[in-house]
TORBATOR-800391 format. One line per field, with one value per residue (C-alpha): x, y, z. Coordinates in Angstrom, 2 decimals, padded with zeros to 5 digits. Example, Ala and Ser with C-alpha at 12.3 -4.5 7.8 and 13.67 -1.06 7.14 Angstrom:
# residues 2
east: c(012.30 013.67)
north: c(-004.50 -001.06)
up: c(007.80 007.14)
//
This chain:
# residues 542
east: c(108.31 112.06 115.32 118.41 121.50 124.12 127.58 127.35 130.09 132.92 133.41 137.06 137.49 138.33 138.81 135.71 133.78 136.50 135.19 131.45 130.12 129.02 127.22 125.99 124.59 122.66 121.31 119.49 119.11 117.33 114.86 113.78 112.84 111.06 109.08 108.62 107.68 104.99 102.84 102.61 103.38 099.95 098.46 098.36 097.17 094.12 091.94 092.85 093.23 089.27 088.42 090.11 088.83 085.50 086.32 084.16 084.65 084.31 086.25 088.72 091.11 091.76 094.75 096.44 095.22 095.60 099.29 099.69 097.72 099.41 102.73 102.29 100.67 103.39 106.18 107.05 106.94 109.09 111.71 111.90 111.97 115.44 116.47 115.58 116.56 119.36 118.99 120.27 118.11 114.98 115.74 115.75 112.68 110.65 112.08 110.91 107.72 107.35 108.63 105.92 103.13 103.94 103.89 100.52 098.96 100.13 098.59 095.34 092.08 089.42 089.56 089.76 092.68 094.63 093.65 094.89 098.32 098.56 097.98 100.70 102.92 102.22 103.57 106.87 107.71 106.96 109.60 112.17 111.75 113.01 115.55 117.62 117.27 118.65 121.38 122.76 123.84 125.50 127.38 128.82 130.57 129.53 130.75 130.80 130.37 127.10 125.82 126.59 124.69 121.86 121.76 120.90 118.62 116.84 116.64 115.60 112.94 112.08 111.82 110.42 106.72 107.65 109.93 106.34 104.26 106.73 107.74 104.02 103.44 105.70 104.60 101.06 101.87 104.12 103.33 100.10 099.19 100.33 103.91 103.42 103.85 105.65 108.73 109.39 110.02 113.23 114.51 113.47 115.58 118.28 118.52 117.89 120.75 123.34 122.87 124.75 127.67 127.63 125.43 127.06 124.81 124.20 124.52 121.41 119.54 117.62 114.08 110.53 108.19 105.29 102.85 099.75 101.56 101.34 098.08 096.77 098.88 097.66 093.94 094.02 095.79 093.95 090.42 091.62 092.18 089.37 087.49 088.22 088.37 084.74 083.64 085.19 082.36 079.79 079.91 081.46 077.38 077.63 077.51 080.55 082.64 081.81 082.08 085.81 086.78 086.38 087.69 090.58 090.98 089.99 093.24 095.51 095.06 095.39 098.34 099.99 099.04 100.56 103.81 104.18 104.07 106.13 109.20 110.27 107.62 108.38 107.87 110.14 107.94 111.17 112.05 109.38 110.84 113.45 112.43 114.32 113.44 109.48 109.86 111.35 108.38 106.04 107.53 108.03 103.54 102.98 105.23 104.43 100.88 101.52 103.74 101.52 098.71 101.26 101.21 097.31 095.82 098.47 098.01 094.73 095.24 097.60 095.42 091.65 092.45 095.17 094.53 098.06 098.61 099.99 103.42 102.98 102.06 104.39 107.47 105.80 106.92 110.32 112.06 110.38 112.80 116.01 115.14 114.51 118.00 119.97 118.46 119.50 122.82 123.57 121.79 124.18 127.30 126.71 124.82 128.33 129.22 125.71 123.65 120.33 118.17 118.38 117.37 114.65 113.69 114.33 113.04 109.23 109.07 109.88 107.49 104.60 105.48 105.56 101.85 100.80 101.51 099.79 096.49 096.54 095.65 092.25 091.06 093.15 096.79 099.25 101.98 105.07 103.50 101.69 102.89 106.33 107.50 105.78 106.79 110.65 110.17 108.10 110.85 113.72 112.58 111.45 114.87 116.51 113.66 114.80 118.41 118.35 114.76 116.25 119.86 117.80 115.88 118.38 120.70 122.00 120.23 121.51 122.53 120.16 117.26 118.14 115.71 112.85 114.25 113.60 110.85 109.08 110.26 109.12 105.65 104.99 106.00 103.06 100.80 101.16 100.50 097.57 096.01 096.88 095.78 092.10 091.78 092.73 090.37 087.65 087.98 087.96 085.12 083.45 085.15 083.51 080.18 079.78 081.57 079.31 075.87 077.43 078.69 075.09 073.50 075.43 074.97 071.02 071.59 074.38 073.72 071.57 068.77 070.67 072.82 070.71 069.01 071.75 072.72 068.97 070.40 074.03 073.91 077.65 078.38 080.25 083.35 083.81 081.86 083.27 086.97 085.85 084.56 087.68 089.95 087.99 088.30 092.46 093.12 091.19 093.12 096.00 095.37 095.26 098.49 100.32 099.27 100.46 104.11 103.97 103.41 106.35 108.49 107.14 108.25 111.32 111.99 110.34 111.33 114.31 117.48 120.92 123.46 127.53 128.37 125.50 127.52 130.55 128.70 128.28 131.60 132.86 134.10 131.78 130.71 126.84 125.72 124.37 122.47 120.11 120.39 118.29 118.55 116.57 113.78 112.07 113.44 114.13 118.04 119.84 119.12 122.46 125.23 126.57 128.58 132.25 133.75 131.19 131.32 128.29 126.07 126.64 123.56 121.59 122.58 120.09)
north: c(249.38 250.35 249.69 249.02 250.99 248.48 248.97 248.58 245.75 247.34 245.67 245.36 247.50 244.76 245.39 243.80 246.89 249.52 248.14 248.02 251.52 251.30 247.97 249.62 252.19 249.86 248.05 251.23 252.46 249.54 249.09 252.59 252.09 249.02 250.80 253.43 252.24 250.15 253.00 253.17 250.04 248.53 251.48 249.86 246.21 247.90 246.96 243.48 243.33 244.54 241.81 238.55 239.49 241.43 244.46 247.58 250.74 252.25 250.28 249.59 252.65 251.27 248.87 252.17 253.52 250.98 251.21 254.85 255.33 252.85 253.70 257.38 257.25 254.31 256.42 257.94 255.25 253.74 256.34 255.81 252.00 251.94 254.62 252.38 249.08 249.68 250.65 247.89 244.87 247.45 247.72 243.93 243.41 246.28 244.59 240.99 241.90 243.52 240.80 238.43 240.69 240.66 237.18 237.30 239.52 238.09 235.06 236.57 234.64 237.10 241.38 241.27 239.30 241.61 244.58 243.05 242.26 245.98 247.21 245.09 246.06 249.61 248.52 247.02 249.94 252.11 250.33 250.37 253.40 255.76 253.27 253.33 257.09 257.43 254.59 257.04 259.13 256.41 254.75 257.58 260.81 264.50 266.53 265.26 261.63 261.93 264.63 261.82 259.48 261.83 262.83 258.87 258.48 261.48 260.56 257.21 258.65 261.08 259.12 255.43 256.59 256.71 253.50 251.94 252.60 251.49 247.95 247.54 248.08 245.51 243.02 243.27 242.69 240.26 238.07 238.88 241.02 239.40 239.76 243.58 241.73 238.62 241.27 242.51 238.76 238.24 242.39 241.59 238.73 239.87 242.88 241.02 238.95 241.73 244.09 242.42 241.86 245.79 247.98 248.07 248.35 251.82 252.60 251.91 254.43 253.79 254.83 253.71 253.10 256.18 253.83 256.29 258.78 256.25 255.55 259.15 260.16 257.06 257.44 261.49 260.90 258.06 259.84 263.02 261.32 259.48 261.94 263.94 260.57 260.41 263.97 263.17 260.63 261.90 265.54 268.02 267.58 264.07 263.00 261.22 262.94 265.69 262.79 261.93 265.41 266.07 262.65 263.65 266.95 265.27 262.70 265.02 267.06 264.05 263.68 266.99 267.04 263.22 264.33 267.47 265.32 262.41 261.80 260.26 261.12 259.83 263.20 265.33 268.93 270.93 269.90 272.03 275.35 274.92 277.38 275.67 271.92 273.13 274.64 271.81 269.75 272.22 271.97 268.40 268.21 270.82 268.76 265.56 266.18 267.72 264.83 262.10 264.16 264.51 260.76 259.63 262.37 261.54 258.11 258.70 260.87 258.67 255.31 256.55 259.64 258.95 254.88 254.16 250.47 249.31 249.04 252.01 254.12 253.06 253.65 257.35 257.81 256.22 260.09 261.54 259.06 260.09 263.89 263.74 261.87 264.36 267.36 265.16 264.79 268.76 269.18 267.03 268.13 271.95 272.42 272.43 275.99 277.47 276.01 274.36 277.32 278.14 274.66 274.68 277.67 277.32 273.27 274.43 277.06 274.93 272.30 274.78 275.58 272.26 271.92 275.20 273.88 270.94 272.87 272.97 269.41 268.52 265.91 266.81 266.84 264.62 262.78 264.48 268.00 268.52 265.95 265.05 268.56 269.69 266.14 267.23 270.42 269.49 266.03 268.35 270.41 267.66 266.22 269.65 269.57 266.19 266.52 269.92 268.84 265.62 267.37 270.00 267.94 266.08 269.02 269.53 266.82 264.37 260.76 259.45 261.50 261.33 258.32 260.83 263.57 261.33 259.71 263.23 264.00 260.34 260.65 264.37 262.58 260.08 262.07 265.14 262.52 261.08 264.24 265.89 263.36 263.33 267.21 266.70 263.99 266.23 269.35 266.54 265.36 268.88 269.77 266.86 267.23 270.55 269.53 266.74 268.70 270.33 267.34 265.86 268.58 268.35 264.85 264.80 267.48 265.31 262.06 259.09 257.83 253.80 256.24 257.96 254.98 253.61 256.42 255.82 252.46 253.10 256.46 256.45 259.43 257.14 258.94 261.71 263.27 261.32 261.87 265.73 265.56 263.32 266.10 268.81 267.27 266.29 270.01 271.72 269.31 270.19 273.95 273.17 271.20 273.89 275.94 273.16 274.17 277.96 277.68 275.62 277.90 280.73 278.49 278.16 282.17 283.59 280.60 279.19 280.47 278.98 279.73 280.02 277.24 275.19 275.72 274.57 271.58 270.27 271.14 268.42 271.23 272.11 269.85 269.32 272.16 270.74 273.62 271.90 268.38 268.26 265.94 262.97 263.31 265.44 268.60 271.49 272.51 274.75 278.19 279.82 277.49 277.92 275.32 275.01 277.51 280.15 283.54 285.08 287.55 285.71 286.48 284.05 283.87 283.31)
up: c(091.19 091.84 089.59 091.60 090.48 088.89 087.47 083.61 082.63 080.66 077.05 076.28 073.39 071.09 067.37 066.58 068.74 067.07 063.91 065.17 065.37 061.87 062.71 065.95 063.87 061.47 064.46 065.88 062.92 061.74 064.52 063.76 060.27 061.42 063.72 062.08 058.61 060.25 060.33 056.60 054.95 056.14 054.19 050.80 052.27 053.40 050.82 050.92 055.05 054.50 051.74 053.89 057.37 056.82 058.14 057.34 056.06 059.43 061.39 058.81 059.92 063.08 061.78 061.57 064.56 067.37 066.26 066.20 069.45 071.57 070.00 070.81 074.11 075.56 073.98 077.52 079.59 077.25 076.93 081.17 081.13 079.54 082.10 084.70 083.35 080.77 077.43 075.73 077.49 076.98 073.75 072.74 074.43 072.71 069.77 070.19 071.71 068.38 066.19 068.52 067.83 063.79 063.84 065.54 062.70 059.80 060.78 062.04 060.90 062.54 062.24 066.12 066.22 063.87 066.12 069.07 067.37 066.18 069.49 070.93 068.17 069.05 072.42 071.25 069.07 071.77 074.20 071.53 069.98 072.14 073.76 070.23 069.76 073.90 072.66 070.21 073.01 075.18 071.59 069.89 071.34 071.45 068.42 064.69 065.27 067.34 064.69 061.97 063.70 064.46 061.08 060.01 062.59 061.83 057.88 058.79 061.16 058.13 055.21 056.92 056.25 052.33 052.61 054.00 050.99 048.63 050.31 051.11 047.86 046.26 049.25 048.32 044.68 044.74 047.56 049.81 052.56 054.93 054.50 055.46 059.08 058.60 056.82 060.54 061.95 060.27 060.52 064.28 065.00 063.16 065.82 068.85 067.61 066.96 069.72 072.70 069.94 069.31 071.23 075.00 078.12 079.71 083.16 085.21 087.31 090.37 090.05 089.82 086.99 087.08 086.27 086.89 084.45 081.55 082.52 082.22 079.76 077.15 078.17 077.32 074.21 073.09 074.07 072.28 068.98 069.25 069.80 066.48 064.42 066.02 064.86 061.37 061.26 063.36 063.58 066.54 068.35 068.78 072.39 071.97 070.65 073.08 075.74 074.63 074.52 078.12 079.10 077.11 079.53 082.67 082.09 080.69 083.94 085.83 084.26 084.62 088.69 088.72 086.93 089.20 092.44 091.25 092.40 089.37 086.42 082.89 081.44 083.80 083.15 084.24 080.71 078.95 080.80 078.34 075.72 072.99 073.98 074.49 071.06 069.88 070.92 069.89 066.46 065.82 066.95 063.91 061.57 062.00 061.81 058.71 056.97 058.37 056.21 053.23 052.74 054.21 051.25 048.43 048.92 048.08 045.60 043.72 043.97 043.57 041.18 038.98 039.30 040.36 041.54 045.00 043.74 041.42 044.15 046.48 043.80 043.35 047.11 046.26 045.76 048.78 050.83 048.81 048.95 052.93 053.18 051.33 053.35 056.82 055.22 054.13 058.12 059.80 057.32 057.94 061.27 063.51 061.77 061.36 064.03 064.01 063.67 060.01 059.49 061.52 060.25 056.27 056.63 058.19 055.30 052.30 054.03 054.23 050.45 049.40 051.01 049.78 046.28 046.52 047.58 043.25 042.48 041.69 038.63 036.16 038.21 036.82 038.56 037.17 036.63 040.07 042.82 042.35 042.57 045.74 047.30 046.33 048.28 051.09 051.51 051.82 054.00 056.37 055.76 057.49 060.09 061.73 062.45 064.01 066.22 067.34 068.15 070.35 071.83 073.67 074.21 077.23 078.96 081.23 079.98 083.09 081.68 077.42 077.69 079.19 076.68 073.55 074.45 074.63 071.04 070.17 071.35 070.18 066.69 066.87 068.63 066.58 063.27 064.69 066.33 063.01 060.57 062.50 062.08 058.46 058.06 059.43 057.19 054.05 055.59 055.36 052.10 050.69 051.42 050.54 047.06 046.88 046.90 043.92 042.51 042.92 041.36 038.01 037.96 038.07 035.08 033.37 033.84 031.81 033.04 033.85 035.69 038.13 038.69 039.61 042.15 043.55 044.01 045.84 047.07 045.58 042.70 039.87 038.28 036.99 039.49 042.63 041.63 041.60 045.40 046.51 044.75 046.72 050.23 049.78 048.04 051.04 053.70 052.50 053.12 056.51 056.63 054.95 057.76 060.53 058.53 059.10 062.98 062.69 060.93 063.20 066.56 064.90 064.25 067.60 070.12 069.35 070.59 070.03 072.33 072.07 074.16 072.19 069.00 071.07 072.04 068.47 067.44 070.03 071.89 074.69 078.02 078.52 080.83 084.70 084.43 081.98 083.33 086.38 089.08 088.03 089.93 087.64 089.82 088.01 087.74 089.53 087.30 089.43 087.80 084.59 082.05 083.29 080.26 080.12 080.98 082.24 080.47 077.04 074.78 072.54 069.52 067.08)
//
């Protein structure tokens, strides 16, 4: 399928659209947090989701993950539609698609229905996602007013998953589960209504849609998280999960020979030869599988351990949000003068400190002495993280290809959580059940005769002895998350390199460098021409 090349319409530049790049601003920024809190504010509902449709255990976890998987693996094609189409109209309909497929789960009678919905809201965030981060570059110009607006993006990207818990939370309590959906249905319409007032159209590109990209790239994704979900449960021997595994590699190949022959792929692989945007990605997959662990374990943690109700625990989250929007802010104040590296640098080490520390918590942690601190450390790190990834990511590139760029750094985001979450889910799994033969042990010693016949009974250790195998599996999970943070402070020390002209570039000084552009058909650049400005032989600058 083809996209004809138009002429955008010019707005007049009234003083309603002088006045309307703040509005503008809320409008994408808005959408994000919609989308992007949706991952976590079903979180809390879970126990009640599982009480009014009969889910089970098992299958319970898939409300978060047929969102997260058809977010993540749709990201790309996403990021291309708006190319194709224009932003603006591509962004309004990821947005009602995913205001229509809210409505649809909130008023879901059977557990298949509400799967179906979160699917197709995993759909809708994945067309609008990337559209408002690729919108960012087409509203606001290069230099200090793009790094503004990057920097409230980024903290909006940042801190949504905490901003989830805590208005699930207080939905839950106040009102009922539903309402975790039916919230979006108003936010939605809201958007859809403001964005032809102050978002303008971007140019439209010829091109087609890769269809057989998306295709491979969402089945290899999808198999390859399902596949370590599946080993979480079943073991790394199960003929499954050995089964999805090389599914997973046959379509991810597929994939990569698709993209290389495509005219127009959705994930142009000329970007990725880019040592700073391929570290880039390589960073924000470490990250984000580390802070979608952060929040899966505490929650946890907080609700099971410490007995912390929904809107408790969601209020416990409440500073991780304000820390991660103060570090955007001091990233997108001071990043002109110093450059993105420091942050990326200093962010992925206070992360993997913030994780290290919360490897201490077992039974006997308490809110304000063992979790709030690490939180405050790990939050402001993220918070430098964001501005400087999401700045490099779509550096340099192309406003025919930003939709491509960001829909890259999008889909690592979602992929790295859910890939990440499903290792960290299987070393609790193991952590567990070695804890738990222990735990057993002392409880056959311990316990009073009612009570072991009552374990006969259940098969389920009663407290205190079940709080000690929960704290196990979370402390040990986090080890490995901490360590997710260190590769991502080493990508950021060995692979990144900023350059003069890049420092130019976010000083509003500098003019985006053909040389990094590409053509638009997923052709590398010419590697002979250099930015109009520079003087050859400059070194990196780290």
């Amino acid at each position: 399928m083809t996209g004809a090349r138009t002429t955008p319409s010019q707005p007049t530049d009234s003083p309603e659209r002088g006045r309307g790049s703040g509005i503008a601003l809320l409008v994408i920024a808005s959408c994000q947090l919609m989308v992007v809190l949706d991952i976590t504010i079903v979180n809390i509902a879970l126990p009640h989701i599982q009480t009014s449709l009969g889910f089970s255990t098992e299958n319970l976890s898939w409300v978060i993950n047929a969102y997260t998987l058809t977010f993540g693996g749709l990201l790309l094609l996403g990021g291309r539609l708006g190319d194709i189409l224009g932003r603006r109209r591509v962004f309004v309909f990821g947005v009602l698609l995913f205001v229509f497929a809210s409505l649809l789960g909130g008023l879901s009678q059977e557990s298949w229905q509400l799967l179906a919905a979160r699917a197709l809201q995993g759909v809708g965030g994945a067309i609008a996602s990337p559209t408002a981060l690729s919108l960012i570059t087409t509203t606001f110009r290069e230099g200090p007013e793009r790094n503004r607006a990057f920097g409230v993006f980024a903290a909006v990207s940042a801190g949504g998953s905490a901003i989830g818990l805590l208005a699930g939370g207080l939905l839950v309590e106040w009102l009922d589960w539903r309402w975790v959906l039916f919230v979006n249905v108003p936010i939605g319409l809201l958007i859809v209504l403001a964005t032809p007032r102050y978002i303008r159209e971007s140019e439209r590109h010829a091109g087609h849609f890769d269809i057989l990209g998306a295709l491979t790239s969402t089945l290899g994704m999808v198999l390859l998280v399902y596949g370590f979900i599946r080993a979480s449960e079943e073991g790394w021997s199960d003929s499954v999960t050995v089964a999805a595994f090389v599914a997973a590699v046959v379509f991810l190949a597929l994939f990569i020979l698709v993209e290389q022959r495509s005219k127009q792929p959705i994930t142009p692989l000329w970007m990725f030869r880019d040592r700073n945007r391929a570290g880039v990605y390589a960073m924000m997959l470490s990250l984000a599988a580390a802070m979608f662990g952060m929040f899966f374990f505490l929650t946890l943690f907080v609700q099971n351990i410490l007995g912390f109700s929904p809107l408790r625990a969601g209020l416990a989250f409440l500073p991780v949000s304000v820390i991660i929007a103060i570090g955007a802010g001091c990233a997108s104040q001071f990043l002109p003068r110093w450059g993105p590296k420091p942050f990326m640098a200093v962010g992925a080490v206070l992360a993997a400190v913030g994780l290290g520390w919360l490897t201490l918590t077992d039974v006997d942690s308490t809110y304000a002495g063992s979790i709030l601190g690490p939180m405050l450390v790990f939050g402001f790190g993220m918070g430098l993280q964001f501005v400087s990834l999401t700045l490099m990511a779509v550096s340099g590139v192309a406003p025919k290809d930003t939709g491509a760029a960001s829909g890259i750094l999008n889909a690592t985001q979602q992929v790295g959580g859910s890939l990440g979450l499903s290792v960290l889910v299987t070393v609790f799994g193991t952590a567990s059940r070695n804890e738990a033969t222990d735990q057993v042990a002392r409880f056959m010693a311990d316990a009073s005769p009612a009570q072991r016949l009552e374990f006969r009974r259940t098969g389920q250790l009663p407290k205190p002895w079940s709080d000690q195998v929960l704290a196990s599996g979370i402390s040990s999970s986090f080890v490995v998350a901490a360590i997710f943070a260190v590769v991502a402070a080493l990508i950021a020390l060995v692979v990144i390199q900023v350059r003069p002209d890049d420092l130019e570039r976010l000083q509003g000084g500098g003019a985006l460098p053909p040389a990094e552009s590409g053509d638009g058909t997923g052709n590398p650049p010419d590697t002979n021409a250099r930015p109009p400005g520079t003087r050859e032989g400059r070194p990196p600058q780290g």
